[in-house]
N, C-alpha and C positions, 0 to 999 in steps of 0.2 A: 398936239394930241398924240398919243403914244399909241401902236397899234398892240403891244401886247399888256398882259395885266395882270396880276393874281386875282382869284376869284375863290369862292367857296361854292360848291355842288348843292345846289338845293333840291333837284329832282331828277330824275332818269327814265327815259323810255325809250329803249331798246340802245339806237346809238345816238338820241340826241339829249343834250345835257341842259337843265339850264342853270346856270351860274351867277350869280352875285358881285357884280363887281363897282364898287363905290356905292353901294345902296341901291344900285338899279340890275336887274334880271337882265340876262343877256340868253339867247339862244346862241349852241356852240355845239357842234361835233363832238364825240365823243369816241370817235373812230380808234385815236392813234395811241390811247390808252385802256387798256383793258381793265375791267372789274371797277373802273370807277363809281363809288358811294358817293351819294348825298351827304353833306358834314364833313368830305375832304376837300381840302386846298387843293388849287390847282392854276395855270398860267396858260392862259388863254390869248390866242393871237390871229386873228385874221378870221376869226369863226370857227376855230378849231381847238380843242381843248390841249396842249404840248405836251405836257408833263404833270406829274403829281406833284405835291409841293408838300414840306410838312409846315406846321403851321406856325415853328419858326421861320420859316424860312419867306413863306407868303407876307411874314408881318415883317421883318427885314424889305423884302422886295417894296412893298407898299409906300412905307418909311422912305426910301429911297427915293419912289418916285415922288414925295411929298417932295422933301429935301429941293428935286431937281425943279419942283414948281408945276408937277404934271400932276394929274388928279387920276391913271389908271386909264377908265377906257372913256372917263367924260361925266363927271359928277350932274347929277340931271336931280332934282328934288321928286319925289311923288315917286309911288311906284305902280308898275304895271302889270297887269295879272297874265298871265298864260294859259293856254289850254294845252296841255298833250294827249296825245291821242289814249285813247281808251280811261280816259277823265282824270288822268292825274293833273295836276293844278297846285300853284306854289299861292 
């Protein structure tokens, strides 16, 4: 299992992020990067959002970890709904 991953921003509130990674929502900080949007790439490790990615670079990284036989942060089927506070919801 690989602990970090590129993911995509699909919601925001305040600093926490939730992210998309292999078709499954993940919650992740969103501390150590500022102004992050919904609809940007980004690489997420340990619960915590690292870096912006552009969206070469997330689709390289991903690629890569197909390559190495790793599926990101854990390919899981189905997905699971979220609540953030004050009702945002992906």
């Amino acid at each position: 299992m690989c602990v970090t991953a590129p993911g995509l921003v699909v919601a925001r509130d305040g600093d926490e992020v939730l992210v998309e990674i292999d078709g499954r929502i993940r919650r992740a900080s969103g501390l150590l990067v500022e102004n992050l949007l919904p609809g940007e790439h980004c690489l997420v490790g340990l619960g915590l959002v690292l870096e912006r990615l552009s969206e070469a670079q997330a689709a390289a990284l991903a690629a890569d970890l197909r390559r190495a036989g790793g599926s990101g942060m854990g390919a899981v089927s189905g997905r699971r709904r979220f609540k953030l506070g004050k009702g945002v919801t992906t």
